[in-house]
N, C-alpha and C positions, 0 to 999 in steps of 0.2 A: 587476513583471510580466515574466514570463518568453515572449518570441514567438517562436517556431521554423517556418517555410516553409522546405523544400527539396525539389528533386527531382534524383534521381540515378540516372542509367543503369549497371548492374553486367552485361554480358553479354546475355542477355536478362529481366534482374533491372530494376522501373522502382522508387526510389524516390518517392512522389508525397503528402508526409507533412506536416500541419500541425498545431499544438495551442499553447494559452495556459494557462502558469498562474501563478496570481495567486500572488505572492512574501509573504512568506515559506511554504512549503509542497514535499510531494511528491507528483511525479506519477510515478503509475508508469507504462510503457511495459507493455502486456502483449498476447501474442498468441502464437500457437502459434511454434514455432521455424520460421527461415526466413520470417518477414514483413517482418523489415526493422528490427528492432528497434539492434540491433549498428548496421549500418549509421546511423541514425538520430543515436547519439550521439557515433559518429563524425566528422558531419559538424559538430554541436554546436559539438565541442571542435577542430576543426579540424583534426584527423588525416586526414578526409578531402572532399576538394575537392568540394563542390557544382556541379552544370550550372547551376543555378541557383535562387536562396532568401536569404532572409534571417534572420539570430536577433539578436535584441536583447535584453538584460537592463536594466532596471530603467532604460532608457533609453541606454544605453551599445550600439551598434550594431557587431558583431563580425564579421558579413556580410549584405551586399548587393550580390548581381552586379552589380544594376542601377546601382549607384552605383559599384561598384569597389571597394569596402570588403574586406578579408578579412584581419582580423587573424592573425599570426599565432597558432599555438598555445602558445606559451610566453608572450606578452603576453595572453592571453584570459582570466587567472586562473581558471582550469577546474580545482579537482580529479578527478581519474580514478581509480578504484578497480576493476582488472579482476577476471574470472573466478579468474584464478593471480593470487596476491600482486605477484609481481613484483618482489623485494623484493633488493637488497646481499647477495648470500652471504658475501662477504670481510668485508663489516659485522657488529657487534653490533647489537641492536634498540635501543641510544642512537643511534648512529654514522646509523645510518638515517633515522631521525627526525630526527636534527639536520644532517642535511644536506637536509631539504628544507625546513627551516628559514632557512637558508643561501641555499637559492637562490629563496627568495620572491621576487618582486618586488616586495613593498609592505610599509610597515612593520606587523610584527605587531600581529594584532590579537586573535588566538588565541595564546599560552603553549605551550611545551611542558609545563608542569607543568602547567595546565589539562587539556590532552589525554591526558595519561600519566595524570591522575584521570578522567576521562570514560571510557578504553577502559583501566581498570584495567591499566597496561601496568607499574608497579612492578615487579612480581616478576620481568619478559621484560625488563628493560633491560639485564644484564648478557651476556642467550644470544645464540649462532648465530643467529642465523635458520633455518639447517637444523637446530636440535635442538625448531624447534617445532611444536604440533601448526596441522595445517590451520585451525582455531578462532582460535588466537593469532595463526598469519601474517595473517591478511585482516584483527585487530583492529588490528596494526600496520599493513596498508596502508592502512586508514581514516586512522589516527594521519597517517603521512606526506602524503598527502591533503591532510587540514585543514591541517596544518602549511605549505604550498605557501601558505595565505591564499587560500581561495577567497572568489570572490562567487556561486559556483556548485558543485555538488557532484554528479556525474555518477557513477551504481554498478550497471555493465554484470553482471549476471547472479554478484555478488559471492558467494551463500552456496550459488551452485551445485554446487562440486566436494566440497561438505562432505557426510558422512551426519547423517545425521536430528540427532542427540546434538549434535552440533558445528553445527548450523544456528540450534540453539534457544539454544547457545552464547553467539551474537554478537548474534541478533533483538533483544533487548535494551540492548547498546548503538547498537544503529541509530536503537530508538525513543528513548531520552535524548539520542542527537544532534540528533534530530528535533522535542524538546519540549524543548532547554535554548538551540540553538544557532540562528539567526534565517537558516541558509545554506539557500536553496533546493533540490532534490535531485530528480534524474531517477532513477527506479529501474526499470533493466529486469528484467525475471522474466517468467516460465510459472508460477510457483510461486502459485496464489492465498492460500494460507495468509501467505506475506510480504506480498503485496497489501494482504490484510489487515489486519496487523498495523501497517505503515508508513504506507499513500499517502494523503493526502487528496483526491484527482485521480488518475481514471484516462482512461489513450488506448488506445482497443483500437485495435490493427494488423492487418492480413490484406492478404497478399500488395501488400506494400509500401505500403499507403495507410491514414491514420486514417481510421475508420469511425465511430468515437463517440468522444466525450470527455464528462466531465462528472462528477461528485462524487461520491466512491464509493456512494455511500447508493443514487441513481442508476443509476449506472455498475453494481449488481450486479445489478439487475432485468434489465437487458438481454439480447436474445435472445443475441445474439453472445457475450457472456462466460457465460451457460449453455452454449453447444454446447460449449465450450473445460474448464469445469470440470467437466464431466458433472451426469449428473441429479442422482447421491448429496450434491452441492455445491450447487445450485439452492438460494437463499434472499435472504434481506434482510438487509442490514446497516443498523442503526440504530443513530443515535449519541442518548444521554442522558446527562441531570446526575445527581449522586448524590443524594437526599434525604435517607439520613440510612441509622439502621438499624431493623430493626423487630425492635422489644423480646423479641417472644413467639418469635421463630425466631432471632435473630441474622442472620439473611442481609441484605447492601445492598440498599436500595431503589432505585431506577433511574427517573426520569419518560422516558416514550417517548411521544411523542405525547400523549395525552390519556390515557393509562395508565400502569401502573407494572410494573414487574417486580422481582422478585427475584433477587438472584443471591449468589453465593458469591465475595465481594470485599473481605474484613473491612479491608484498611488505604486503600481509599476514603473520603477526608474529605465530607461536603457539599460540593456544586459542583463537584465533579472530572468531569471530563467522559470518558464510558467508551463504547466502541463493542463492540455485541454482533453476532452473527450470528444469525438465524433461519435455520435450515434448514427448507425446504417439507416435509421428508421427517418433521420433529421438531412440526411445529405438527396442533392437532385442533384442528377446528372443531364450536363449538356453537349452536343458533340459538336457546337459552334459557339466562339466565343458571344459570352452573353452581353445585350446592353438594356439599357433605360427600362431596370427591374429593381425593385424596393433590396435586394436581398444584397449584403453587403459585400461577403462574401465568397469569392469564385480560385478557388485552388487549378491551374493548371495540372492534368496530369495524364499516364498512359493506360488504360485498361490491361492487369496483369491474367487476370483469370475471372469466369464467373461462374458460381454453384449454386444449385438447388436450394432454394428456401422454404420457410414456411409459407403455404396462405397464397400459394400460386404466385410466389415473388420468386428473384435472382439474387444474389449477392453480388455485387460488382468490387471488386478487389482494385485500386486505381493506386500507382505508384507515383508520388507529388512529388520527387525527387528524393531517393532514398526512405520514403518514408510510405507506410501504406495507410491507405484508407479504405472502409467499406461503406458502399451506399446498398440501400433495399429498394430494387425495382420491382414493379410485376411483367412477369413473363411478356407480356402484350408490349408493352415499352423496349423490353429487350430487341423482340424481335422485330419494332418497330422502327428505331432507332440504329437498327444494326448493331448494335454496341458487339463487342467483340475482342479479345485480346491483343492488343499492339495498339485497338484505336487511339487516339488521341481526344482527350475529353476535358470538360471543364466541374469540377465538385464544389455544387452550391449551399450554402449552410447561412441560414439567420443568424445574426449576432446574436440574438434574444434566445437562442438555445443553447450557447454556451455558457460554461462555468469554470472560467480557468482558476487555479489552484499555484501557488508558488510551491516551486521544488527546489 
């Protein structure tokens, strides 16, 4: 378990910031820029001094004003992975690695050959560091990172200064650090797309204070992380197992709730556990079960509540067994439809707009 309380005064900046998460796991830090995020992991890793708070890992207490505790930063086994690489110019990307190697503190328990296979760094062991692209630097400051022997893995706004090409670069070895390797991970970002893809715990932030925390499946329903991703982003994220594949389409089967989905996932085995996005803007609603329609997929479920949208739309809240969804109707349909709380409905979604993700 990972426990973080602090508060810190920057100017007239208050940070006033708390959140738990259950180890092995990632939480991500998310909130507009300028809430305190930066600051936040900051204080984590001991770079900077708290007024007062405490963080504890996994039982091991790193600060506590109230007791006097504050470890330093170089004993706090914290890896740091910034924005810029940050990386030995006068080094090679071996030389680099192996010096932080070198200045572990504790005996390894992560390989450099391990790590040079996880962040595929082979072919970059021999280069500059300045002959590499923005992609490969940040796959090496991860490398170096891990190599430090964390018990903690801190990755302040990491695949921010990359374009589009080179973000989708590294996104994947972030997720095989994150499903091979048992190091817990704070991940700041604005970016929901990496949210997505990484965190299993989110802390939304706004103007230096946590406002919600809780499990992304959760955490995406929330008003506060809508107003932040806009409407076009507005949806559910649900996690399911793989069933199997269905004979007559080829497409993975997906149990979500008490339903199934289809998706486009061919090297998903049984039991792989895969996290999809519904987007409100991609789901129809039907209040009689649907036939002989192009659209693959048809979720059973119960209308739990509906709210005000943009653009003369509803929100329809549908609970698929245990699990929620949200579809964007326009008002006109609402009341055409009857749709209504308790109804009994069916939630329609093309395969073709899905993008499932292993978790």
């Amino acid at each position: 378990m990972l426990t973080v309380s602090a508060t810190k005064h920057r100017g007239a900046f208050l940070l006033n910031a708390q959140f738990e998460l259950p180890t092995p796991g990632v939480v991500a830090l998310f909130g507009r820029s300028g809430c305190g995020k930066t600051t936040l992991v900051n204080v984590i890793a001991g770079l900077l001094a708290a007024d007062s708070g405490r963080v504890a890992l996994d039982g091991t207490v790193l600060l506590d004003t109230n007791r006097g505790i504050n470890v330093p930063p170089e004993r706090r086994r914290i890896g740091y992975v910034f924005q810029e690489a940050r990386l030995f110019p006068h080094m090679k990307v071996a030389a680099n690695l192996r010096y932080a190697l070198r200045r572990a503190a504790v005996a390894p328990f992560i390989g450099l050959d391990r790590v040079v296979d996880l962040l595929d760094l082979t072919p970059l062991m021999g280069r500059r560091t300045h002959a590499l692209s923005g992609g490969e630097r940040q796959r090496v400051a991860i490398g170096r990172a891990l190599l430090s022997q964390p018990s903690l893995l801190l990755l302040d706004e990491p695949l921010a200064s990359l374009d589009a090409s080179r973000r989708e670069e590294v996104l994947p070895y972030l997720e095989t650090l994150r499903d091979q390797l048992a190091i817990p991970m704070v991940y700041v970002s604005h970016n929901f797309e990496e949210v997505l893809r990484l965190a299993t715990h989110l802390v939304l932030m706004d103007a230096g204070k946590t406002v919600a925390q809780g499990n992304l499946s959760e955490m995406s329903l929330h008003s506060g992380v809508r107003a932040i991703i806009g409407a076009e982003a507005v949806g559910a994220i649900v996690d399911g197992t793989v069933l199997g594949t269905d004979s007559s389409s080829g497409l993975t089967r997906v149990q979500v709730g008490q339903g199934e989905l289809k998706v486009q996932f061919p090297e998903a085995a049984p039991g792989t556990r895969l996290r999809v996005q519904l987007l409100a803007r991609d789901l129809i609603v039907a209040t009689a079960h649907p036939r002989q329609i192009s659209v693959r997929n048809s979720l059973p479920g119960v209308i739990t509540s509906i709210a005000s949208d943009v653009d003369d739309s509803d929100l329809i809240a549908i609970d698929i067994g245990g699990l929620l969804i949200m579809a964007r109707v326009t008002k006109a349909a609402t009341h055409e439809l009857g749709l209504a709380p308790g109804l009994p409905v069916w939630a329609l979604v093309k395969t073709a707009s899905l993008r499932p993700h292993v978790i």
